[in-house]
KOLTILO-475870 format. One record per residue (C-alpha): x, y, z; residue number from 1. Coordinates in nm, 2 decimals. Example, Ala and Ser with C-alpha at 12.3 -4.5 7.8 and 13.67 -1.06 7.14 Angstrom:
// KOLTILO-475870
        x        y        z     i
     1.23    -0.45     0.78     1
     1.37    -0.11     0.71     2
This chain:
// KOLTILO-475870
        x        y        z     i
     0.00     0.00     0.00     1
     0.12     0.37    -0.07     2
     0.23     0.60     0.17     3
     0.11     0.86    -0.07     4
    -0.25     1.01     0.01     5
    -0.55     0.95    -0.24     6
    -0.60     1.21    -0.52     7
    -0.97     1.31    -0.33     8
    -0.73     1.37     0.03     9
    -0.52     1.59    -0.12    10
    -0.85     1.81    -0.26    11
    -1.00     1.76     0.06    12
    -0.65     1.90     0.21    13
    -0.64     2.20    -0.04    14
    -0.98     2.33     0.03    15
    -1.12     2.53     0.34    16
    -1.26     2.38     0.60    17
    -1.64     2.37     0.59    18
    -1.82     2.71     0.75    19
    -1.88     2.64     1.12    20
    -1.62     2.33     1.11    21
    -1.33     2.45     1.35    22
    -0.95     2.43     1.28    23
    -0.87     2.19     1.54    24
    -1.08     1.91     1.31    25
    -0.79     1.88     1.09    26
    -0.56     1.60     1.20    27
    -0.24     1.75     1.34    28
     0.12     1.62     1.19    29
     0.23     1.32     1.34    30
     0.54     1.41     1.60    31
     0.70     1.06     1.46    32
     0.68     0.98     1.10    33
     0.92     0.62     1.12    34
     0.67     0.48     1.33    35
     0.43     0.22     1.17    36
     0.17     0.29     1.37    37
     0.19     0.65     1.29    38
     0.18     0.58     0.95    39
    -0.08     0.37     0.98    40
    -0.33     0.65     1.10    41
    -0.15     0.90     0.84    42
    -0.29     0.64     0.57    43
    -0.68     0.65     0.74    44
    -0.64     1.01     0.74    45
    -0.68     1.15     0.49    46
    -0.95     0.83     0.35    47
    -1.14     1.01     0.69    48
    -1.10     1.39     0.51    49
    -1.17     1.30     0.20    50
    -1.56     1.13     0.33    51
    -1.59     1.44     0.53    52
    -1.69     1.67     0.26    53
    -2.00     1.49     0.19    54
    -2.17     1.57     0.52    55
    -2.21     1.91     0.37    56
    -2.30     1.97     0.04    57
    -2.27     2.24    -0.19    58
    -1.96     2.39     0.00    59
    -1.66     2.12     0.00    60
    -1.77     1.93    -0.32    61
    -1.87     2.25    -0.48    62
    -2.25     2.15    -0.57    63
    -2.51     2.41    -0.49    64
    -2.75     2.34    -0.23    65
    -3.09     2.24    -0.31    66
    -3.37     2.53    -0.33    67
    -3.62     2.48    -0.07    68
    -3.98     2.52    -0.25    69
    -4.19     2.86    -0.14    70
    -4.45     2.65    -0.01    71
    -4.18     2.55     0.26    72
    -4.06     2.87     0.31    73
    -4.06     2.97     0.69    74
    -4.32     3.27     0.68    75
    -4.14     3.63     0.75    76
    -4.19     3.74     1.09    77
    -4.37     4.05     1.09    78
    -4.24     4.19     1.43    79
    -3.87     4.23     1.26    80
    -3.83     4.58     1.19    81
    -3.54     4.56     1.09    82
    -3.61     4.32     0.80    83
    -3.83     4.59     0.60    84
    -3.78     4.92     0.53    85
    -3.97     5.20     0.67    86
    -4.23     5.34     0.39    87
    -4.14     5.72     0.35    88
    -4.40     6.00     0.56    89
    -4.64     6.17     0.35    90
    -4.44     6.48     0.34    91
    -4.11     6.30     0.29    92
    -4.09     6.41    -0.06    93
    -4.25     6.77    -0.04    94
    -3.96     6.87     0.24    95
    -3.62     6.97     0.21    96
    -3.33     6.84     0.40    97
    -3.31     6.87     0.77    98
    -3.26     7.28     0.89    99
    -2.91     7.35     1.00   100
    -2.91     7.35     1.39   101
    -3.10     7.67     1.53   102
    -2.87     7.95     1.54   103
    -2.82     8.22     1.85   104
    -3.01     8.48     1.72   105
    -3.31     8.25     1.60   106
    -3.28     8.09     1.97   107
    -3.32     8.41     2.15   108
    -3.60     8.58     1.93   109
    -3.79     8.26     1.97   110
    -3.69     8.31     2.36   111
    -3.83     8.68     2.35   112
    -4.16     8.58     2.17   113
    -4.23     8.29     2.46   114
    -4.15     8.59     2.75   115
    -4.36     8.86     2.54   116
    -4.65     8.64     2.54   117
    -4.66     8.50     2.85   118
    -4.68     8.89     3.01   119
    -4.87     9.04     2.77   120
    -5.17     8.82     2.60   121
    -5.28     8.69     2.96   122
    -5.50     9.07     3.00   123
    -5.67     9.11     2.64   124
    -5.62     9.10     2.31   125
    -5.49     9.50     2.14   126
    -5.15     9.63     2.07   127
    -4.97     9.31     2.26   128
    -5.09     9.09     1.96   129
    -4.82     9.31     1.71   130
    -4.61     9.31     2.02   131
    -4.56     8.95     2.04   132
    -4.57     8.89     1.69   133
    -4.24     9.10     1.53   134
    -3.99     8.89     1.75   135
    -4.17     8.56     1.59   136
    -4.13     8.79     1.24   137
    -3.75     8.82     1.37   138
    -3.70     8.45     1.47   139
    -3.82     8.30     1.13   140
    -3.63     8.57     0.93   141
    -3.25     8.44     1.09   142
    -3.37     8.07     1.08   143
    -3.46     8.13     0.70   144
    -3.10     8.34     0.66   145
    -2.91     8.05     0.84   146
    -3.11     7.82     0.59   147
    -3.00     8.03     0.29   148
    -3.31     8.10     0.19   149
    -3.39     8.46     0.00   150
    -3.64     8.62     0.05   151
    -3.88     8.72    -0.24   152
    -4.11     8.97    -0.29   153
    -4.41     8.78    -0.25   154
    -4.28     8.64     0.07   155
    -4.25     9.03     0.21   156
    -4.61     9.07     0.05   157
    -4.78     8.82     0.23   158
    -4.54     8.90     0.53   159
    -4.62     9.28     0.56   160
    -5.02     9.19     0.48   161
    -5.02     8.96     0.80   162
    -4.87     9.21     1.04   163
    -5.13     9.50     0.92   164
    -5.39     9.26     0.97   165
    -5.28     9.27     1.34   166
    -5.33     9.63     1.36   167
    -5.73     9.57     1.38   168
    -5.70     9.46     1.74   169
    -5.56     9.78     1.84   170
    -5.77     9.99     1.67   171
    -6.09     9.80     1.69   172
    -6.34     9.71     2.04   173
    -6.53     9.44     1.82   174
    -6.42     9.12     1.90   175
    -6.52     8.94     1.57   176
    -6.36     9.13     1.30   177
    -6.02     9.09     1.58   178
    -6.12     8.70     1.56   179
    -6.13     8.74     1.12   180
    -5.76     8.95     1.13   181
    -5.63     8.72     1.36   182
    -5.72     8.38     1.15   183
    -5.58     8.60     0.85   184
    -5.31     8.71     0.98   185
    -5.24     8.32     1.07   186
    -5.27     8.23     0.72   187
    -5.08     8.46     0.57   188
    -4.78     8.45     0.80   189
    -4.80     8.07     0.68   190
    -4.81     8.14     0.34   191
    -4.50     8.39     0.38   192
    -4.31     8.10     0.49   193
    -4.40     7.82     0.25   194
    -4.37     8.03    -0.04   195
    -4.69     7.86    -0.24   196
    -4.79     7.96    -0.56   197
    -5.01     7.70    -0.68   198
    -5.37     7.63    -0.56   199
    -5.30     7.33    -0.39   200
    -5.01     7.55    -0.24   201
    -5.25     7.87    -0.15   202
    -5.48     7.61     0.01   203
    -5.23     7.40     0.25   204
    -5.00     7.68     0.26   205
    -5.20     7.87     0.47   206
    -5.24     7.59     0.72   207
    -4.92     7.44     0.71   208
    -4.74     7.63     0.98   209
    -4.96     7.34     1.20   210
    -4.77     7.06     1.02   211
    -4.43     7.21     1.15   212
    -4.52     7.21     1.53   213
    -4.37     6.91     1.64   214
    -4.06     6.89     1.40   215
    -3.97     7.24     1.54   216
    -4.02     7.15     1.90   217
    -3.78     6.87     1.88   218
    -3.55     7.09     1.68   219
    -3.57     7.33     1.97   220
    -3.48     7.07     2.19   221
    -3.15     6.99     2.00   222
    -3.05     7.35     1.97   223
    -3.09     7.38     2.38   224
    -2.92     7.04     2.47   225
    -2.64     7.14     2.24   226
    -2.59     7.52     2.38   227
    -2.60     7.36     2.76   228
    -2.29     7.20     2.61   229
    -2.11     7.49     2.80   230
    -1.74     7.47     2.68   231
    -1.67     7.80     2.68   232
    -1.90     7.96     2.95   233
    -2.13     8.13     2.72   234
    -2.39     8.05     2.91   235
    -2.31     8.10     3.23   236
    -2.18     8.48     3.13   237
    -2.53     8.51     2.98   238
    -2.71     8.42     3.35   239
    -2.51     8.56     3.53   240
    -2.56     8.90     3.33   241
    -2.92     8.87     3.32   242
    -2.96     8.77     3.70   243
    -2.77     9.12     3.78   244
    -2.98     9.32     3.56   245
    -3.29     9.17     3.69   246
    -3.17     9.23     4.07   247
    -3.06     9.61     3.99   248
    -3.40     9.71     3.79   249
    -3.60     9.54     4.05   250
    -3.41     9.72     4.36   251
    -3.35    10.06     4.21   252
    -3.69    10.06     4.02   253
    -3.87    10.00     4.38   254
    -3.66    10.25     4.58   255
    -3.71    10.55     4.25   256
    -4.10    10.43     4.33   257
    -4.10    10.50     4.62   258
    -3.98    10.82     4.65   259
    -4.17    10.90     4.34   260
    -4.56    10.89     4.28   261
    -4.58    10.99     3.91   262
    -4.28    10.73     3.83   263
    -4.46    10.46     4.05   264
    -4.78    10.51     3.77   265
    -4.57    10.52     3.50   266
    -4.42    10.17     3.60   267
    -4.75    10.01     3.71   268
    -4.89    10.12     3.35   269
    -4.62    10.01     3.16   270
    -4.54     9.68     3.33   271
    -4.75     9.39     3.31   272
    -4.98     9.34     3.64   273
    -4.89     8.92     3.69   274
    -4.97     8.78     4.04   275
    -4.91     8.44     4.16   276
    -5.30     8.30     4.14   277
    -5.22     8.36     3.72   278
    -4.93     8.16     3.72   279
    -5.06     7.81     3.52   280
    -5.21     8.07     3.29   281
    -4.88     8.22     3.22   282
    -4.70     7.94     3.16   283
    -4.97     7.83     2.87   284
    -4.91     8.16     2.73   285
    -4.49     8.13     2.78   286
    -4.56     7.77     2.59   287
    -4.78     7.90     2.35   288
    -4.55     8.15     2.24   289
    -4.26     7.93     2.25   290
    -4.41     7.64     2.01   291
    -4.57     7.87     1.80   292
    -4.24     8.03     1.74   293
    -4.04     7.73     1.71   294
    -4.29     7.63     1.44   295
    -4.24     7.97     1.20   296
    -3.87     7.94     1.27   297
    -3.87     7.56     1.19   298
    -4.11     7.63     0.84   299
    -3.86     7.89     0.78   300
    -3.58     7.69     0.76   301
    -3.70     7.36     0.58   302
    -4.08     7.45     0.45   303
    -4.27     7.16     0.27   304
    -4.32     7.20    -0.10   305
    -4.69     7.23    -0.11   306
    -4.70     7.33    -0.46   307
    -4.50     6.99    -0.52   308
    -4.87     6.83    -0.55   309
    -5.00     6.79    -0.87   310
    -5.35     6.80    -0.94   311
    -5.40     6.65    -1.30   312
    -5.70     6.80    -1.50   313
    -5.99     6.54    -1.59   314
    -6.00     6.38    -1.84   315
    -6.10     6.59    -2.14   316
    -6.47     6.59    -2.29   317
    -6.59     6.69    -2.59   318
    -6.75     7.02    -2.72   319
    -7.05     6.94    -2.73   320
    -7.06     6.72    -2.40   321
    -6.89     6.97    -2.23   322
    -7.06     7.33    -2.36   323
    -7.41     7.16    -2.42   324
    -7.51     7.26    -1.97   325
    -7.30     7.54    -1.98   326
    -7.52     7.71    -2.27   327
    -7.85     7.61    -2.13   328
    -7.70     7.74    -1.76   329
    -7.63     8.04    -1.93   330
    -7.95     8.08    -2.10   331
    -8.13     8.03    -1.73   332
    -7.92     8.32    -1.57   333
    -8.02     8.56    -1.84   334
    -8.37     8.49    -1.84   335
    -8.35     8.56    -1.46   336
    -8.18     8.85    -1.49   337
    -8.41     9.00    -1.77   338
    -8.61     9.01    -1.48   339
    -8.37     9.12    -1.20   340
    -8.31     9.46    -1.48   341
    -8.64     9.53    -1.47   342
    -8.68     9.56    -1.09   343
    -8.36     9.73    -1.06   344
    -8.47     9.95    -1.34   345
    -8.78    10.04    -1.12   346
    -9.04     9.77    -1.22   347
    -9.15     9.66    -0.88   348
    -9.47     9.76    -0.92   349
    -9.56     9.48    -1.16   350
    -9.37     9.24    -0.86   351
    -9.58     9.36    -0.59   352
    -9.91     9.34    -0.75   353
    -9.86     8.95    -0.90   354
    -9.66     8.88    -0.57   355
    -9.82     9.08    -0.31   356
    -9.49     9.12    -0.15   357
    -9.38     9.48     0.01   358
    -9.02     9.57    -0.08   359
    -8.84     9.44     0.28   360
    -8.97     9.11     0.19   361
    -8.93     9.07    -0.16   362
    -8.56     9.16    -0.07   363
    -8.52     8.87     0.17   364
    -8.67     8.68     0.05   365
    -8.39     8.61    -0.23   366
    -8.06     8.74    -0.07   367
    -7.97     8.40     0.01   368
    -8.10     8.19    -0.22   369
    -7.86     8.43    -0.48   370
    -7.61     8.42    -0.24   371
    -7.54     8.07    -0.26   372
    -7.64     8.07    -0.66   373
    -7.30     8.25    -0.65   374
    -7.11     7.99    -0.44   375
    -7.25     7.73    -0.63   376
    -7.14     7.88    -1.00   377
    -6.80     7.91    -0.90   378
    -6.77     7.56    -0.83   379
    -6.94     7.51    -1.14   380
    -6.64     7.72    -1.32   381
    -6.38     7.49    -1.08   382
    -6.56     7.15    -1.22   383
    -6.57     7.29    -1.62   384
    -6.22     7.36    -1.60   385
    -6.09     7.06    -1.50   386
    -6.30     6.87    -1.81   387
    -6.28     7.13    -2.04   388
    -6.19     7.01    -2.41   389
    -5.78     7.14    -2.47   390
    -5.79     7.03    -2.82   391
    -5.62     7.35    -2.97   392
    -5.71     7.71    -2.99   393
    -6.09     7.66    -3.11   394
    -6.11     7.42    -2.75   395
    -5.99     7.73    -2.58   396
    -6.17     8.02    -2.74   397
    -6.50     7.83    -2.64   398
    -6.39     7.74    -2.29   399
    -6.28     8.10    -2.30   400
    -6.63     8.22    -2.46   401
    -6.86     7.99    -2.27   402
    -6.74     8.07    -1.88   403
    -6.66     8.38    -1.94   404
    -7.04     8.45    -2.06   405
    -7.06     8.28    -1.75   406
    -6.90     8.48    -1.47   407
    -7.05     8.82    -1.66   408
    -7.42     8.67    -1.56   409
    -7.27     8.58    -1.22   410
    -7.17     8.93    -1.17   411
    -7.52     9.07    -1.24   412
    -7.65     8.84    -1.02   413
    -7.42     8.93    -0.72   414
    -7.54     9.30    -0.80   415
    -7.93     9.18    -0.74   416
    -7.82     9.04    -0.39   417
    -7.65     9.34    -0.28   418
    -7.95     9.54    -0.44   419
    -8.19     9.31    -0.22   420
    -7.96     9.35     0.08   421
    -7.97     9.72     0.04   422
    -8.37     9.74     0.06   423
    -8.37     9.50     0.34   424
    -8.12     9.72     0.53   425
    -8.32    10.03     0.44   426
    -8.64     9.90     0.56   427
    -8.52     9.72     0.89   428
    -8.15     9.85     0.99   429
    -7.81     9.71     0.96   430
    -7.70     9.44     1.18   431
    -7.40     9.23     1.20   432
    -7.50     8.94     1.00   433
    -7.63     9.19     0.73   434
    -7.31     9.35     0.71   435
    -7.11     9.03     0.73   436
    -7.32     8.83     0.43   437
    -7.29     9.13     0.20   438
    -6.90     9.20     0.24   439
    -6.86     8.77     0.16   440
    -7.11     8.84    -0.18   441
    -6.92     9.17    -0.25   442
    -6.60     8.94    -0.23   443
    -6.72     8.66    -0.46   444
    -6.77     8.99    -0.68   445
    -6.44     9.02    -0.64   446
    -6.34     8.68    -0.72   447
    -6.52     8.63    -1.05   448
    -6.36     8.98    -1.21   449
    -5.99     8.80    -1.12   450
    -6.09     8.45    -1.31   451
    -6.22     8.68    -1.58   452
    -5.89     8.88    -1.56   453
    -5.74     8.53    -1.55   454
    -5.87     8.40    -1.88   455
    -5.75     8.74    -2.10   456
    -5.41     8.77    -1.92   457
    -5.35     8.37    -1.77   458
    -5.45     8.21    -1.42   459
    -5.08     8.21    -1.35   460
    -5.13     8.45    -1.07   461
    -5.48     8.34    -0.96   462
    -5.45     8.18    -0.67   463
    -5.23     8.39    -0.48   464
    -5.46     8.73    -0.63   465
    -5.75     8.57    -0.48   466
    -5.57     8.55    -0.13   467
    -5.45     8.91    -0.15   468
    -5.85     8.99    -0.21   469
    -5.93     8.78     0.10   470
    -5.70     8.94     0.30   471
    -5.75     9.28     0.16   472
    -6.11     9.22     0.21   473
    -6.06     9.16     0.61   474
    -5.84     9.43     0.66   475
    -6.04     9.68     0.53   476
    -6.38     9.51     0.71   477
    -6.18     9.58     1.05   478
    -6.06     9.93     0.96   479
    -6.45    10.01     0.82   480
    -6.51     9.96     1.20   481
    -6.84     9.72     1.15   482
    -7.02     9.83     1.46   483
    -6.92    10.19     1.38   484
    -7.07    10.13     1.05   485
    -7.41     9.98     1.24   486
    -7.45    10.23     1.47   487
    -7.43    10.51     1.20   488
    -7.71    10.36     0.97   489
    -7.89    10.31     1.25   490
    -7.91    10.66     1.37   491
    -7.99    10.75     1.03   492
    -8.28    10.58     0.98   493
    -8.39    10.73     1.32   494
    -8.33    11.11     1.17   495
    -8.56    11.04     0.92   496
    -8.82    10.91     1.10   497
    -8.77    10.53     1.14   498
    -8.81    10.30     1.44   499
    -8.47    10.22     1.61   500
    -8.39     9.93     1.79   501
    -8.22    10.04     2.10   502
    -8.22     9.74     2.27   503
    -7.99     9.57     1.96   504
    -7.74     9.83     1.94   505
    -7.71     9.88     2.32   506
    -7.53     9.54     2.26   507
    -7.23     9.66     2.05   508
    -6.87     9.72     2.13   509
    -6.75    10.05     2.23   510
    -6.66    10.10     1.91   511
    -7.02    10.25     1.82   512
    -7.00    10.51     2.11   513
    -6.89    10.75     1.85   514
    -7.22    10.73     1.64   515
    -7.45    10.63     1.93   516
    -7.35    10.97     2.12   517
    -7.56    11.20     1.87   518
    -7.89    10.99     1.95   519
    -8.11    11.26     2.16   520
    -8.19    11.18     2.53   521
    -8.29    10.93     2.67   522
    -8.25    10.73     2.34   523
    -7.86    10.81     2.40   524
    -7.85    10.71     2.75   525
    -8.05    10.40     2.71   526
    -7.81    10.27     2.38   527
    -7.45    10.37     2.58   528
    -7.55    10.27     2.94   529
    -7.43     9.90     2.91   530
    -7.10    10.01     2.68   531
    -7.05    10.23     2.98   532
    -7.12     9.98     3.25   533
    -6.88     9.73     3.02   534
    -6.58    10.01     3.01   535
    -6.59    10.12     3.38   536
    -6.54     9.71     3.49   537
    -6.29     9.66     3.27   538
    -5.93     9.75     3.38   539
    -5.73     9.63     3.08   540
    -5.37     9.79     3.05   541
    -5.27    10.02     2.75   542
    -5.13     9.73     2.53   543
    -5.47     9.50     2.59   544
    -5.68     9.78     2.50   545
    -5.77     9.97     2.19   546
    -5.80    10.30     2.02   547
    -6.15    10.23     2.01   548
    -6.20    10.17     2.36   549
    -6.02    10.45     2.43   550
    -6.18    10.65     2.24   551
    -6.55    10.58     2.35   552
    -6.36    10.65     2.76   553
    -6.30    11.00     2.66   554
    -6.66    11.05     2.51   555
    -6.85    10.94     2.79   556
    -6.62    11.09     3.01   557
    -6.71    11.44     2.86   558
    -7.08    11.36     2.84   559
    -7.14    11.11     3.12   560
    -7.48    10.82     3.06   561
    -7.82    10.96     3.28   562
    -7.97    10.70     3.46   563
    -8.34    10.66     3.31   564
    -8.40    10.36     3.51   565
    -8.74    10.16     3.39   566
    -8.81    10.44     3.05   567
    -8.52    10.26     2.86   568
    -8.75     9.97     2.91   569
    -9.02    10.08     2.63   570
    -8.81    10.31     2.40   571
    -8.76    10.17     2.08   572
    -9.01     9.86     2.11   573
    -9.24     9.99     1.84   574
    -9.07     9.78     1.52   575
    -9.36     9.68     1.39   576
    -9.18     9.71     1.06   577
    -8.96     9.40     1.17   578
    -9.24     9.15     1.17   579
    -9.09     8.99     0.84   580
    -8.72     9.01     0.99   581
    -8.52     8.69     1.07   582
    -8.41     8.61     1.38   583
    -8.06     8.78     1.38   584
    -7.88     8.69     1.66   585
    -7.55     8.68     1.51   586
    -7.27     8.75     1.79   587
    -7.03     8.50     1.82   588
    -6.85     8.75     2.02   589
């Protein structure tokens, strides 16, 4: 027999060993190669190698394993994380990349924003509103600069329109054209920091500062853990600075008070009045302000791509299928207004005798219905467009042609409403629903001239034009000063001989003291004596109150409210002209 080892020992020698098969399996060299016996067991070694190989195929012998059917695949464990990959957010592809980490001057607007509103909002709503505001502008203009971000002009256009909306408050009493500004103001200072454009842009823009709330909380949180990192001292210098200042203004500022009655006023008006049973109130403010600023610095920095959805126009129809309703829809609003020109032209006569209705309730009895006639065409116009034929130029001239005919009978029609609203105002007074559901039809006015403008000159600029109109629309609502413009019609009616409901406009902000002040006695007593009573229990400080308010102090102040007791009681109950009016109890605030 050969000493020499088989041909399949010395492949078996050659090769790895088999995964999971440790070195020490290999048979060691012998320590004494002349003895037999030794080379006995040198012989049976490598025979003993050469069979081991075939314990595990498909790695020593080189033959692939054998592929285990589906059927008896183990099922995938569903608990395993790590085995699939998390699906991307919804907003994962409309967001940039994370912001850079919030810089110092970011950190300590936001920081001034949290301290401005937690002593200022807790006593009212006026001046403090702008107050707290510009440090939020500040904080979202060096997280945007940090970014590298420019800023454009429509970005200062919607930024400028949303702190003048915030000028109402100060100047207005009324609580619900503050409530409109304020809303406003929200939506444009969102839009200012998305940048949107598009209509699905316009829409979520507006609300998307919401959507940034927790991201910028938790990048908050990283910018404070990593500035408590205090290598340098920073800041320890900084509260150790700010504790001395706040122990020298608080010593010195009590001793000068002191010894000083005028300067003691002067500090009690101009500091905040915050005592220990408002404390849990404070702190809401303090963390209202702080996440609300967080958010418009956060949005700043990385804003979501709203106009980065698509909506994709319907499918297209043809002319006929698609012009066919629009035609007979126009020929319907024409007929109706052949009509509507002949009333406004001064043929109610003919109304009245086939209707038997007086003028106050012919005119109510179609506001509304008109009102939403307009809401509902200009979802009409929305639903053509999006299956409107796009053929070539003959597709668009008729799209063109057809809703343009369209929006000119729609404009007509707004100018019957207002017309009806008019008579019913003349005939009964102006109240705040009135006044509210003609500025919204005067506004869809508004919004069917720009999609006209829009289909001579392009919709490029559509959705952000009919924004500006909104907001332009609000501002000017508050600045009208609503309740100022009540009052005044009001007392109008009464100079020429109409009834006047006292009891209604006793119920208006002080706002209306102006107008209500050149009612004759007792009427003017009996319309100012609750704004009076309202004013005298209210001790709001300067930046909680408004020019308004103040304005209406001084007034009654010059020409104080008689006390008429029970004769307040029956003026102005004779409105037996108001038996058709609705129930208008409109005052949400």
């Amino acid at each position: 027999m050969s000493d020499q080892p088989s041909e399949a020992a010395r492949r078996a020698e050659a090769s790895p060993p088999p995964e999971g098969v440790q070195a020490s399996s290999t048979v060691p060299e012998p320590a004494d190669a002349g003895s037999p016996e030794d080379a006995g067991r040198q012989k049976a070694a490598p025979r003993e190698r050469a069979q081991t190989p075939a314990a595990v195929p498909g790695q020593a012998s080189g033959q692939e394993p054998p592929v285990r059917p589906a059927y008896l695949q183990p099922p995938a464990d569903p608990w395993q994380r790590g085995a699939q990959k998390p699906s991307p957010g919804v907003l994962s592809g409309l967001r940039p990349s994370a912001p850079p980490a919030i810089g110092a001057a970011t950190f300590w607007s936001v920081l001034a924003t949290a301290l401005l509103s937690a002593l200022l909002l807790g006593d009212g709503l006026g001046l403090n509103l702008l107050l707290v505001a510009l440090p939020a502008t500040l904080a979202a203009f060096f997280a945007a600069r940090e970014a590298g971000r420019r800023i454009r002009p429509w970005t200062v256009t919607w930024a400028v329109g949303g702190l003048a909306l915030l000028v109402v408050p100060a100047l207005r009493d009324a609580g619900w054209p503050t409530f409109l500004a304020m809303v406003s103001a929200l939506a444009l200072g969102s839009l200012a920091l998305h940048g949107s454009r598009s209509w699905p842009g316009v829409l979520l823009g507006s609300l998307g500062l919401f959507d940034s709330v927790p991201a910028g909380v938790r990048w908050g949180l990283r910018g404070v853990r990593d500035r408590t990192d205090d290598s340098k001292g920073r800041v320890r210098t900084a509260v150790r600075s700010a504790a001395v200042a706040i122990v020298l203004l608080v010593v010195f500022g009590a001793l000068f008070a002191s010894a000083d009655a005028a300067f003691a006023d002067l500090l009690g008006n101009l500091l905040p009045d915050v005592s220990i049973g408002e404390a849990p109130w404070r702190v809401f403010l303090f963390v209202l302000g702080l996440v609300g600023a967080l958010a418009a610095a956060y949005t700043a920095a990385a804003p979501v791509r709203w106009d980065g959805i698509t909506v994709r126009p319907g499918p297209a129809r043809s002319r006929v299928e698609w012009a066919l309703p629009l035609i007979v829809l126009n020929l319907l609003f024409a007929a109706f207004i052949a009509l509507q020109l002949a009333v406004l032209l001064g043929g109610y006569d003919k109304v009245y005798e086939e209707t038997g209705l007086n003028p106050a309730q012919y005119a109510r009895q179609g506001f509304w219905q008109l009102l939403w006639a307009t809401v509902l065409t200009l979802i009409v116009i929305a639903l053509a467009l999006r299956w409107a034929p796009r053929g070539g130029s003959r597709d668009r001239t008729l799209v063109r042609g057809v809703l343009g005919v369209l929006c000119v009978l729609t404009l007509v029609v707004v100018a019957s409403a207002l017309r009806r609203m008019d008579l019913y105002v003349d005939a009964f007074g102006l109240t705040r629903l009135r006044i509210s559901v003609a500025a919204v039809e005067l506004w869809l006015g508004v919004v069917l001239v720009l999609i006209l403008a829009a289909g001579v000159f392009g919709a490029r600029l559509l959705p952000r034009a009919v924004a500006v109109s909104a907001a332009v629309g609000v501002l000017a609502f508050g600045l009208l000063s609503p309740d100022g413009l009540i009052a005044e019609q009001n007392v109008q009616r009464h100079d020429k001989g109409k009834t006047i409901d006292i009891d209604y406009l006793g119920g208006l902000s002080a706002d209306a003291v102006p107008a209500l002040d050149k009612l004759p006695e007792p009427l003017r007593s009996c319309s100012l004596v609750r704004i009076q009573r309202d004013l005298v229990t209210s001790d709001t400080p300067w930046y909680a109150s408004s020019w308004g308010e103040a304005r209406a102090r001084d007034i009654l102040e010059e020409r104080a409210v008689q006390d008429r007791g029970n004769e307040c009681d029956v003026l102005g109950s004779d409105t037996s002209e108001r038996d058709y009016e609705e129930d208008d109890s409109y005052d949400p605030y």
